[in-house]
C-alpha angles and dihedrals in degrees: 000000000000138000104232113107120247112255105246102227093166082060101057094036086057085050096043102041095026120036096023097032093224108166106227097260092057086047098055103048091055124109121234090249093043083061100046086056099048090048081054094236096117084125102065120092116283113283091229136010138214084250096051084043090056101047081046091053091043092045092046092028105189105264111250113231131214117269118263126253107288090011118113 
């Protein structure tokens, strides 16, 4: 199993549609750091780093495909 913690989606939905009354459209089309501002924690320390990105790249590395037809 990793290390790495579950997002808590439940969490920010409760945050998004409840306390900021957000209807699920709006909420959807946020971006992780719209919402931190409108939930007023922009504040707090980043939520993730370029250090904690690159052990998750390098822990979920993209999947290479196969080349396409005609393609070496």
């Amino acid at each position: 199993m990793s290390d790495i913690p579950a997002f808590d989606w439940p969490g920010l939905m409760r945050l998004g549609l409840g306390r900021l009354g957000l209807r699920p459209e709006q909420f959807w089309a946020l971006t992780p750091i719209e919402l931190i501002v409108l939930a007023g924690l922009d504040d707090q320390p980043a939520p993730c780093l370029r250090s904690r990105l690159e052990e998750l790249a390098l822990a979920f590395p993209d999947a290479t495909s196969a080349p396409l037809e005609g393609e070496k």
